[in-house]
Each structure stands twice: as C-alpha cells, then as structure tokens.
C-alpha positions in Angstrom: -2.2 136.6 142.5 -3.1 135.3 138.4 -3.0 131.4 138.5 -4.6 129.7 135.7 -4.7 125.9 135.9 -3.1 123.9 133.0 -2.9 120.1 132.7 -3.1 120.0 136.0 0.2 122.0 137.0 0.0 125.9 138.0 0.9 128.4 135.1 1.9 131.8 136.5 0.4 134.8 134.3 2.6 137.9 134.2 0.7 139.7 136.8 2.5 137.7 139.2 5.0 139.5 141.5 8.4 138.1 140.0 9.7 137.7 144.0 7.0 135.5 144.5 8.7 133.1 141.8 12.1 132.8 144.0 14.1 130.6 144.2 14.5 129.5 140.5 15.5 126.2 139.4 18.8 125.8 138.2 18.1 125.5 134.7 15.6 128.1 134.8 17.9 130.4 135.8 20.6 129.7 133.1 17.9 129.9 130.5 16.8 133.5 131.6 20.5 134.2 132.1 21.2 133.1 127.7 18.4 135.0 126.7 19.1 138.3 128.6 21.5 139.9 126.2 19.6 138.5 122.6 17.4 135.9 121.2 18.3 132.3 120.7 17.3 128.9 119.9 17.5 126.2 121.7 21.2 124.4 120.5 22.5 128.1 121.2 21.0 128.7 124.9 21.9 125.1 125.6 25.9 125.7 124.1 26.1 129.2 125.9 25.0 127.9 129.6 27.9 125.4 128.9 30.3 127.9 127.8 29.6 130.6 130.6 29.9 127.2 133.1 32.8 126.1 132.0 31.0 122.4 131.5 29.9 122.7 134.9 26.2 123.0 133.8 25.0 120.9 131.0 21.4 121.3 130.4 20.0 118.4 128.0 17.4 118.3 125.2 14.5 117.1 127.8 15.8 119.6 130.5 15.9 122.6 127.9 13.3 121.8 126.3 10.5 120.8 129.0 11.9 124.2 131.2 11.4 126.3 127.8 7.5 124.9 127.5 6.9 125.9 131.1 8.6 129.5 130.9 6.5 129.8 127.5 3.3 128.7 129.3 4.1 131.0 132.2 4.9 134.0 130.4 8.8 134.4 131.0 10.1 133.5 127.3 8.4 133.7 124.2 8.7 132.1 120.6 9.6 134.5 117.8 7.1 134.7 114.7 10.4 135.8 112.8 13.8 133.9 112.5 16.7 136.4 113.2 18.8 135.4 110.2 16.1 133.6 107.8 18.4 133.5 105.0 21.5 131.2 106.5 19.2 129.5 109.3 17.8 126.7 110.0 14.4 126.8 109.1 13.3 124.3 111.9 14.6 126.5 114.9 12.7 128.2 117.6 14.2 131.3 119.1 12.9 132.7 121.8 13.8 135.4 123.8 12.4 137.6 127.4 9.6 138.8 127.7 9.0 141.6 130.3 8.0 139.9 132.8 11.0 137.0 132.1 13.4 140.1 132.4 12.1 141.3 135.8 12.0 137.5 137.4 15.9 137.0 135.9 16.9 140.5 137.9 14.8 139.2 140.8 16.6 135.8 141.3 20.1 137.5 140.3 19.9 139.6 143.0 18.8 137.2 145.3 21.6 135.5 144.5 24.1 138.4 144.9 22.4 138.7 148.7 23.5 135.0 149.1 26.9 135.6 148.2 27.2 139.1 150.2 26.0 136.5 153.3 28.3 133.8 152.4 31.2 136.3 152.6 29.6 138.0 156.1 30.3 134.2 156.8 34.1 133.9 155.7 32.7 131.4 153.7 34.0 133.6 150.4 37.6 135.6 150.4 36.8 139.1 149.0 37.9 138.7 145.8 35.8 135.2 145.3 32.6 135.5 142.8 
C-alpha cells in the first residue's frame, strides 16, 4: 500500500488497490460519476450532478471544490494544461477529467453499489423494476 503523508491527512498514490478506497463519499462519487463520459470544470460537474439528481444532490463551491483538491492530491482527477474550447471559454476555468486510476475506483464503487441494490431487492426492499 503507497501512502504519502500531506498536511497531515493521507494522500493515496495510484498504486493503491481502488477496492481498498470503498465506500466513497457521496460527493466523491458524483464527481467521478460527471467526469466519466468527458472533461469538465467545476460550474459544469457541479450543474450536471444536479441535473442527473434531479435536485436531490446539490454539491456547493466548498464541497466541489475541497473533494476536487483531495481527488487531485490523490491521483483520481487531474487538471488539464489545455482548455477544451480556448476560443469561447472562460479563461479562469479548471477542467479536469479521470485519470486511470479515478476510472477504476468510479467502476469499483459503482459496482459496489449495484451489489447493494441486487441485496436490497434479495430483501423485497426494491420491486424488480425499481433502480
């Protein structure tokens, strides 16, 4: 196991086994989740978690942004060097998207969360046609 030791909190290198990371938070999870299909910055990951929620999940500037510092300092996200659309963007945004490692850890939690809901509806806790 890579550990390196960073103001005092644990940073996970990308050696780390990705199951070893599980559960995720929350937030960390919906942030893997926006960046899994292209790059974006933040006001675009933090509009399309509220979107795919449904309002149900609102991620705010301090959540999104303290969540994308760790996942950048753990290896799961990083920053682009280049701006997707230079021309008609915002020169101030960060985009960010998975790395490798990121990608593994989101398929890792999302199917330990499709083993959660296979048990729930073992449980008749979920009808069959239920998410």
């Amino acid at each position: 196991m890579a550990i390196e030791l960073e103001d005092e909190r644990e940073v996970v290198t990308k050696e780390e086994n990705p199951e070893d990371l599980l559960p995720l938070t929350p937030a960390m999870f919906h942030i893997l989740l926006a960046l899994a299909d292209r790059e974006r910055h933040g006001y675009d990951i933090m509009r399309e978690v509220d979107e795919r929620t449904e309002g149900k999940m609102r991620l705010g500037p301090g959540t999104l942004y303290g969540s994308i510092k760790r996942m950048l300092q753990s290896g799961w996200i990083e920053e682009l060097e280049e701006r997707p659309d230079s021309e008609s963007d915002d020169e101030r945004r960060r985009y960010y998207r998975l790395t490798d490692f990121g990608y593994r850890l989101a398929v890792a939690e999302a199917e330990r969360l499709a083993r959660m809901v296979k048990a729930a509806r073992n449980k008749k806790l979920l009808s069959a046609r239920s998410v």
